[in-house]
N, C-alpha and C positions, 0 to 999 in steps of 0.2 A: 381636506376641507378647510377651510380659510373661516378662520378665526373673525367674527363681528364684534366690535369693541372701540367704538368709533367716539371722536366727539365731533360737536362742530357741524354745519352746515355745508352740502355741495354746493358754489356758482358755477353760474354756464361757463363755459369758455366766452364767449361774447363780455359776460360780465366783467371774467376778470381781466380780458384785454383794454375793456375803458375804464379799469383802476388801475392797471398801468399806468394807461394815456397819463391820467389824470392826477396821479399823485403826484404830490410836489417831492422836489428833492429838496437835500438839506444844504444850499448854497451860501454861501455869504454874505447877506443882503439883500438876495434878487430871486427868493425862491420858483418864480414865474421861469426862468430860465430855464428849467431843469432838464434835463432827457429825459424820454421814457422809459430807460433802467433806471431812472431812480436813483441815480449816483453820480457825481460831476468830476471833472477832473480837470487842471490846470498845470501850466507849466511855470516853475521860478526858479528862473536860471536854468540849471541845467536839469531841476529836479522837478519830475512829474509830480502831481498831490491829487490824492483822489478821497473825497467823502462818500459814503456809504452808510447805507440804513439797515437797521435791523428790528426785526418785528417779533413782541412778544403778548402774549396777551392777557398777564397779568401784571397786577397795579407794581407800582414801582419800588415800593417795599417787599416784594416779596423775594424768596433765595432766589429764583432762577432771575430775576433782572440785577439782581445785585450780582449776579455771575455775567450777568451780558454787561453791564457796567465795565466789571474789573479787565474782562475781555478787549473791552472796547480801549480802555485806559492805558494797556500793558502793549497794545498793538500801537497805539499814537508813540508811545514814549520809546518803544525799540526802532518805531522807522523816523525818530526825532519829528514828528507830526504829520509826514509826508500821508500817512495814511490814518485818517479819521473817520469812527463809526459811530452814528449817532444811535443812540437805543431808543425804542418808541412803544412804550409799557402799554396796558390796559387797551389792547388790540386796537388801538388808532391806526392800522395797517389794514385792519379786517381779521376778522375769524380763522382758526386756525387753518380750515383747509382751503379758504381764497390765500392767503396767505404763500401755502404752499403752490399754488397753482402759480401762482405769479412769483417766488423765485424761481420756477422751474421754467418759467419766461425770462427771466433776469428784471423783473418790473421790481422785485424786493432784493436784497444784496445777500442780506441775513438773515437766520430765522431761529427763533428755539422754540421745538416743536415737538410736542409728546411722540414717544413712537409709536402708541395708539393708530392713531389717524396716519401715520406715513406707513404702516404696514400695506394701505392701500394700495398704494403708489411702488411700494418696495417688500415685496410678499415676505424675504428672509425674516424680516423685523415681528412677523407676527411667533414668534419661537417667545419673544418676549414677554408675552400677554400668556401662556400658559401656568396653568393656579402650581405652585408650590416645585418651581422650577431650580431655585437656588438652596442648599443644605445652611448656608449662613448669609450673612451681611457682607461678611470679608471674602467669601467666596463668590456672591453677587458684582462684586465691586473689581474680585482679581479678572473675572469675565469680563466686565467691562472694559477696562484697563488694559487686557491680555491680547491675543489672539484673533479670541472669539469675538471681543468687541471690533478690533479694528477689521475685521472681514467684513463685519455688518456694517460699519459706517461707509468702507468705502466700496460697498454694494448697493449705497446709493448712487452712485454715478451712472449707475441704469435709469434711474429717473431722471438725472440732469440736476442732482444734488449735489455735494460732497460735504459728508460728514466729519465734524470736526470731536467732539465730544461728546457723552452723558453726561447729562443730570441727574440730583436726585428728584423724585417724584413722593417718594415715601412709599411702604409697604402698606396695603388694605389690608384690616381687621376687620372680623364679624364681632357688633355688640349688639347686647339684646336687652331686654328689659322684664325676664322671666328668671334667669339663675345662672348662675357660671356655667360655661361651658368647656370645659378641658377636653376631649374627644371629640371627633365625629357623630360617636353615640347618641351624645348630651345636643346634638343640634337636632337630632329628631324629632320631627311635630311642627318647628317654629316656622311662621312664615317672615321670612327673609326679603326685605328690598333689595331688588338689584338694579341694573342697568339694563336697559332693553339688548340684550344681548342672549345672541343662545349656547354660548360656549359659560356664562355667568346663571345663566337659567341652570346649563344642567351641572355646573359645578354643586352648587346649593345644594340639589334636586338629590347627586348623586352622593353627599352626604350626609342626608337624611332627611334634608328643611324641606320646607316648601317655599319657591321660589316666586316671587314676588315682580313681576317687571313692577316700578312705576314713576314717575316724573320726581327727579331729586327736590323741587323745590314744596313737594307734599308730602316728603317723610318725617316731616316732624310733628307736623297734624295726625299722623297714621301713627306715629309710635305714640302719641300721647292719647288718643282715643282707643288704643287697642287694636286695628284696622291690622297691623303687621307687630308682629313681636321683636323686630330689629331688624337692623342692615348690614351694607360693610365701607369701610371708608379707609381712607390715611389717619391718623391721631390727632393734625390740624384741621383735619375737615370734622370730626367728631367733636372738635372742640369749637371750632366757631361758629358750626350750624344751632350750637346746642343742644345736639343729639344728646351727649355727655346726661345729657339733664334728665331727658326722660326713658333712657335706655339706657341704667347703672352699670351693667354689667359686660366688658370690654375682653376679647379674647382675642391675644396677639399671635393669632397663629400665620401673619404674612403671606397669606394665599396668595395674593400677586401683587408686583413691583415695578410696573412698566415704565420705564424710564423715563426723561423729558434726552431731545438730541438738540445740541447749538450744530447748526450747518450754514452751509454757503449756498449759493447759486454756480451752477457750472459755469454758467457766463463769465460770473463777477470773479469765481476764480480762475480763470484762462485767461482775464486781464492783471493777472497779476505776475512778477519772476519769480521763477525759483525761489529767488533768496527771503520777498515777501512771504511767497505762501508759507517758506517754513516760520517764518514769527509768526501768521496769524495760525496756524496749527498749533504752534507750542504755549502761545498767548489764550487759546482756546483751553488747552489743559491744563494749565495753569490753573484759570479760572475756575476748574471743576470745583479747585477746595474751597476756594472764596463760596461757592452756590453750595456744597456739601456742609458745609461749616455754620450758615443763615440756616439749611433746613434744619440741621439740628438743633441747633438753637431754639427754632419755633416747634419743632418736637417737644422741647422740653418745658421749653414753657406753656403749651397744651397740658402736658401729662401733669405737671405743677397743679392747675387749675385741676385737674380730674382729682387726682387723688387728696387734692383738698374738699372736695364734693363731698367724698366719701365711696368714691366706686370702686367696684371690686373687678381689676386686673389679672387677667390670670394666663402665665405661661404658659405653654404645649410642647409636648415633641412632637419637632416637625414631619419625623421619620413616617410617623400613626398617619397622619394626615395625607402626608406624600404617598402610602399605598394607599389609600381610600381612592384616592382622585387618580387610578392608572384606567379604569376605562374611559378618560377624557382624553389621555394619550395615546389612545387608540384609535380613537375618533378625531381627534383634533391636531398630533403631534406628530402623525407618519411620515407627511411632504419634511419634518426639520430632523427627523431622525440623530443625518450626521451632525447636525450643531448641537442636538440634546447629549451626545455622544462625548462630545468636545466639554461640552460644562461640567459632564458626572467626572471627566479627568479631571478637571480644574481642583484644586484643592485649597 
């Protein structure tokens, strides 16, 4: 059963073929010029130069553009400029999943793109979105990094992607606004916001809460009237929603972790050599620490502001958590079996 946990809006295919048309490239003076890949390219002297666009949809302060930056930066400076990629923050491309449609047209070059929304397109990826799938951080990260990661990345190229990296996205936490919570036990009773999703319904559901669908820009109205007794989020989203404020009590038990993916278009990379793809693959990983390195940062300065509040923080073992949540794995984990298989080796 395939996993719902989506964001973003579907366009038609009609749609996203006249934002193809339509998008300008990033030429030199003449952006009218442009092709409808989205990427131009010229000859001087003997050297080919090609621009290229990449699409993210968040403002340009945040980790993951400051990772498409560094990316973009380390790729111009190893092929001495022949190849330059412009970043274009705050979804000036379109929403994530037009976005996707039209790299998978070659109408966008690049893209970083939760693997949320590309499990769609790339069913492997939905192994991702399973609640309390990694025993650690370090163990989250040797998966990505390992193996396991690079099978899923380049199991895009069944959709007409090629996966360059992970992001980090941060780990969601349940807080609430009734009393710590260190067990599964302890969540019984509360009504929990979640995400219109039914794999996040019955996570909640199956941990005791009662689960909550309802629209994230009305949970803070709901946690402050009483309406729902908490939700769950990353620690930056708890902290600039100002959830923090009316829902003291924060419980880091990392239920899921779905990553953010930087990828290509197959087009844009079968117009490249060898010897290119390898820089911008290694210019991609590179970058991960640059994006790892901003989210922590904005970790921390969230968690700064909380526990200057006054809220009460409270660890878990994961271990309690992770058997509560095995009839979801049952229901939801069968089709990834051998990749669940793969991460319990990972150590």
């Amino acid at each position: 059963m395939k996993i719902s946990l989506r964001r973003g809006l579907f366009v038609s295919a009609v749609g996203v073929m006249a934002l193809g048309l339509t998008a300008c490239g990033s030429t030199s003076g003449n952006n009218s010029s442009a092709s409808n890949t989205g990427n131009t390219s010229h000859s001087s002297g003997s050297q080919k130069t090609m621009t290229f666009r990449l699409a993210d949809d968040q403002p340009a302060t945040y980790p993951t553009v400051k990772g498409d930056e560094a990316f973009a930066k380390e790729v111009s400076q190893k092929t001495n400029g022949r190849i330059k990629i412009k970043v274009y923050p705050n979804a000036q491309l379109g929403a994530e999943n037009s976005v996707i449609q039209q790299i998978q047209l070659g109408a966008i070059d690049f893209g970083r793109i939760n693997a949320a929304p590309l499990a769609d397109f790339d069913k492997k990826l939905g192994v991702l979105e399973l609640p309390y799938l990694f025993k650690s951080t370090k163990q989250e990260w040797d998966v990505y990094n390992g193996k396991v990661g690079s099978d899923l990345l380049n199991s895009l190229t069944t959709a007409k992607m090629v996966g360059l990296t992970f992001y980090d996205s941060g780990q969601r936490n349940f807080y609430n606004s009734k009393h710590a919570v260190k067990t599964p036990a302890q969540l019984k009773g509360l009504k929990i916001r979640v995400q219109k999703s039914n794999m996040m319904v019955d996570l909640v559901n199956t941990l005791g809460g009662n689960a909550t669908p309802m629209a994230y820009s009305e949970v803070f109205n709901a946690l402050q009237s009483g309406v729902i007794d908490g939700a769950e989020n990353n620690i930056p989203s708890y902290y600039t929603t100002n959830h923090y404020k009316v829902a003291k009590y924060l419980t880091l038990d990392h239920h899921t972790a779905t990553p953010e993916i930087l990828l290509a278009s197959q087009k844009t990379w079968n117009k490249l050599s060898p010897a290119d793809q390898k820089i911008v693959r290694q210019a991609a990983q590179d970058s991960q620490k640059v994006e790892r390195t901003a989210w922590n940062a904005l970790v921390q300065k969230a968690l700064k502001a909380i526990k200057a509040n006054g809220n009460v923080i409270t660890n878990v073992d994961s271990a309690t958590w992770q058997k509560a949540v095995q009839p979801l794995y049952k229901k939801y984990g069968s089709s990834y079996s051998s990749i669940i298989q793969q991460i319990k080796n990972t150590n």
